[in-house]
N, C-alpha and C positions, 0 to 999 in steps of 0.2 A: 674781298678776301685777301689776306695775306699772302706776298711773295712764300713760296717752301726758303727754308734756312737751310743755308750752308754752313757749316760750324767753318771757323778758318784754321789753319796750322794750329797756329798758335791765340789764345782768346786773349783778349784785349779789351777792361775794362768802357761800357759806354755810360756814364753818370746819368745820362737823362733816359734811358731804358729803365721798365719795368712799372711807370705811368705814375695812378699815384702815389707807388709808395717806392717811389725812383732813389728820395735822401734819406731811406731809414738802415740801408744794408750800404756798404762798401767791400773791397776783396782785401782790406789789408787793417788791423787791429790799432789800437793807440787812442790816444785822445787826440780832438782834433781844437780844442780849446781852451783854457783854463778858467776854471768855474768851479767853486768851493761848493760840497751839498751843504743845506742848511739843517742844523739839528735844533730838535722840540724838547720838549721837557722828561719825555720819558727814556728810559734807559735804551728800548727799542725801535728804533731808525731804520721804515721802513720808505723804497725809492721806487716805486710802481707807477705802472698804467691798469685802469680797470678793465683788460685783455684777460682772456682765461688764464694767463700764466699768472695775475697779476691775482685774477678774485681767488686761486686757488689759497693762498697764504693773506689773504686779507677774511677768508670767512672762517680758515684756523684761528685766526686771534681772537676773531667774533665767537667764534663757540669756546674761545679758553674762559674771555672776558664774561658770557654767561652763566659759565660754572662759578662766577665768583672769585676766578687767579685775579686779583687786583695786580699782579707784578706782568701781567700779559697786556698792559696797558702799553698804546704806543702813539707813535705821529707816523703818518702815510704822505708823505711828498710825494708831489706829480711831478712824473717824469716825463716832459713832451716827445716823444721819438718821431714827430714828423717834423719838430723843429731842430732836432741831432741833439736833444737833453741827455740821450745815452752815451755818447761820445763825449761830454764832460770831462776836465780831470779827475773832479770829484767821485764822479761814479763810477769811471773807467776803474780808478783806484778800489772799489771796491767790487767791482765786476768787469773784471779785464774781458771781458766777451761780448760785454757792452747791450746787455739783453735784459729788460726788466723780468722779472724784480730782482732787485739785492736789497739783503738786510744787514744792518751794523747795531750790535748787540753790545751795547756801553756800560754794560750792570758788572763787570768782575773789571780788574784792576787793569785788563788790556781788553781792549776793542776787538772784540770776533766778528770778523768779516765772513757773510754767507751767500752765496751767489747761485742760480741754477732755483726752481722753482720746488721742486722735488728734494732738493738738499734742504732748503729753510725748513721746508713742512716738519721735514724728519728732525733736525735740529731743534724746532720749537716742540714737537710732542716728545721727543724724551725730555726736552729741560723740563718741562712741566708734568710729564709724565700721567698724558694723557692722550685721547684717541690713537693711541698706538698701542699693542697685545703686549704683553710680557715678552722678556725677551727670553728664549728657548722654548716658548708655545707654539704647537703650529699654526694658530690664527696667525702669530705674526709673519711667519713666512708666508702667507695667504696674503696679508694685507702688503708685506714689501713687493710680491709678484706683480698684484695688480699695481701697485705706487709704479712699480717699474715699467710697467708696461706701457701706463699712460707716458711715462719720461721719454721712454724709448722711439713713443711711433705717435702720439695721439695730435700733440701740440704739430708732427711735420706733417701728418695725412691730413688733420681738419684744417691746418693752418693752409697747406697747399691746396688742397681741395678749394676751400674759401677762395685765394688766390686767383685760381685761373677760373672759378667758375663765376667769381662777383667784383673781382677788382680788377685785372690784369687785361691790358688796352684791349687786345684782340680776343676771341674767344675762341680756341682753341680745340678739336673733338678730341685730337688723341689724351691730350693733359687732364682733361676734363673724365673723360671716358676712366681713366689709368686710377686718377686721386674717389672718382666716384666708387668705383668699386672697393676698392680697400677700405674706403670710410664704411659701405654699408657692411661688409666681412668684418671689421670690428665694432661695429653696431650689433653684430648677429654674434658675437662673441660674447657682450655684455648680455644681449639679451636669454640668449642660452645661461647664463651664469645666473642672470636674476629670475629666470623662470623658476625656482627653489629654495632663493634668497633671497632676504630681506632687502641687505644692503651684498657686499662683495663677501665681506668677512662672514657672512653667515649674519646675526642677529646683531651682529658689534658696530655702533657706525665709527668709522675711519678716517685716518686722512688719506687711505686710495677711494673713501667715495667722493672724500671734497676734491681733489683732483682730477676723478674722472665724470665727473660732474659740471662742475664747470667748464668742460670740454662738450662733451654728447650731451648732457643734459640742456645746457644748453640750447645745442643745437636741434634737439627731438622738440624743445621748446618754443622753437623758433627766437629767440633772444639773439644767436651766434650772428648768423644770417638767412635772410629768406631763403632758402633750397630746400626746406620742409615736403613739397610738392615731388621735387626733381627725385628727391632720393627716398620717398615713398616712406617716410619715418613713422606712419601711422602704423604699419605692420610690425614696429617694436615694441609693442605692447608692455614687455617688461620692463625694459628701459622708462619709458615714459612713467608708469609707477611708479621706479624709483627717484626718476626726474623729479615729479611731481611731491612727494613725501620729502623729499629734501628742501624743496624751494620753498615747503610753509615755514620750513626753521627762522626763527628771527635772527639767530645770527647771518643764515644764510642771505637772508634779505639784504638785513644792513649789508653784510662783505661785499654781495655783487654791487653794491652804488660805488664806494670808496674806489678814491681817481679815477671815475666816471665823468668825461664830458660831452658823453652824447649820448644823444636819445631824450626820452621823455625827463622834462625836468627834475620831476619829484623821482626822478629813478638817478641821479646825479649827486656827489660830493665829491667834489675836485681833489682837494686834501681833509685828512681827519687827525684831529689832536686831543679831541676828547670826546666823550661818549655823548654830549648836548648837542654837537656838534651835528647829529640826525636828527633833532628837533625841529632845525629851521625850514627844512625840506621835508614832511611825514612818508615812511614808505605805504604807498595804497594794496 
């Protein structure tokens, strides 16, 4: 068991704390290299990892590109973050925050740069002007809530939860105990919400189910990480329905592989540029 911590005065950066993912976080912003991104054929430049943050805007494009928007075509470059690919010039430039995903949107006469997981979503469903309600309907204030609420808390409770319970050197009861309980209280949030509905929005599917989806769904699914057990996810009943009802979608399929390099093969594509591009791998 671990020494108890003494916090010191003043804290002071240690580079090799926090195990294995010691080089993916530092305390101070910038680029730490210079390295141009590379752009694909399509107007749409997206720079991800196949991390929840990452499928949430990779299985929007998939459900644009099945409705048939031919203009929601795009390239997904991998961004390695345990090699420091976020720290790039190039991508820093377009996400000073240094967090996959960012998108660079090259179709109008200046380059829009969109950073933050939650901002791209919203930016691609209005340009395309779908999976998002009207605006002054109150589905869509239903659907921005839930959008927001996954932005606000989902990504730092499952991400930290995840954290201390399956990565982080030592295993920890307070940390553990602290991130365990908030994840099942908004487990039991969604679940109360889907005991009456379909999806969040009532009947409409959204981009707050692809967001909170690839987060809990997920994890009810056992995909995130194994604590299915720990955190007793079988008594979400509803959640799992809706889990499950989303994950037969074929976009959803395809999104969750895209900058995928681990796990089962056929569940993998590193980078995508076009839509054959899931041919070589089938999803099972």
């Amino acid at each position: 068991m671990s020494e108890p911590y003494t916090p010191p005065k003043v804290w002071a950066w240690d580079s090799e704390s926090g195990g294995r993912f010691a080089k993916i976080n530092r305390p101070v912003a910038g680029a730490t290299h210079e390295k141009e991104l590379p752009i694909g054929k399509h107007p749409l430049q997206l720079y991800s990892l196949g991390t929840p943050n990452g499928v949430k805007v990779t299985v929007l494009l998939e459900e644009l590109l099945e409705l048939g928007i031919s203009e929601a075509e795009y390239d997904a470059w991998l961004i390695n973050i345990s090699d420091g690919g976020q720290f790039g010039s190039g991508f820093v430039g377009i996400n000073p925050n240094s967090k996959i995903p960012a998108l660079a949107d090259h179709s109008g006469e200046t380059t829009v740069r969109v950073f933050e997981s939650g901002a791209i979503m919203l930016y691609l469903a209005e340009k395309f002007n779908h999976f998002i309600p009207a605006i002054g309907s109150p589905i869509r204030a239903e659907c921005l809530s839930w959008l927001f609420w996954n932005i606000g808390s989902v990504p730092f409770l499952g991400g930290g939860f995840g954290h201390f319970y399956a990565y982080a050197p030592d295993k920890l009861e307070y940390p553990i105990n602290r991130y365990a309980m908030e994840v099942k209280r908004q487990l039991d949030v969604l679940d109360q919400r889907l005991a009456d509905n379909q999806y969040l929005c009532g009947d409409e599917y959204t981009i707050a189910d692809m967001a909170n989806v690839a987060w809990y769904g997920a994890l009810v699914s056992g995909v995130l990480y194994e604590a299915g057990d720990f955190l007793d996810v079988t008594t979400y009943t509803n959640v799992i329905r809706w889990a499950k009802e989303i994950q037969k979608r074929p976009a959803m399929k395809r999104g969750q592989r895209v900058n995928r390099v681990w796990g089962a093969e056929e569940k993998q594509l590193a980078e995508r540029h076009d839509a054959s591009d899931f041919e070589s791998t089938p999803t099972t």
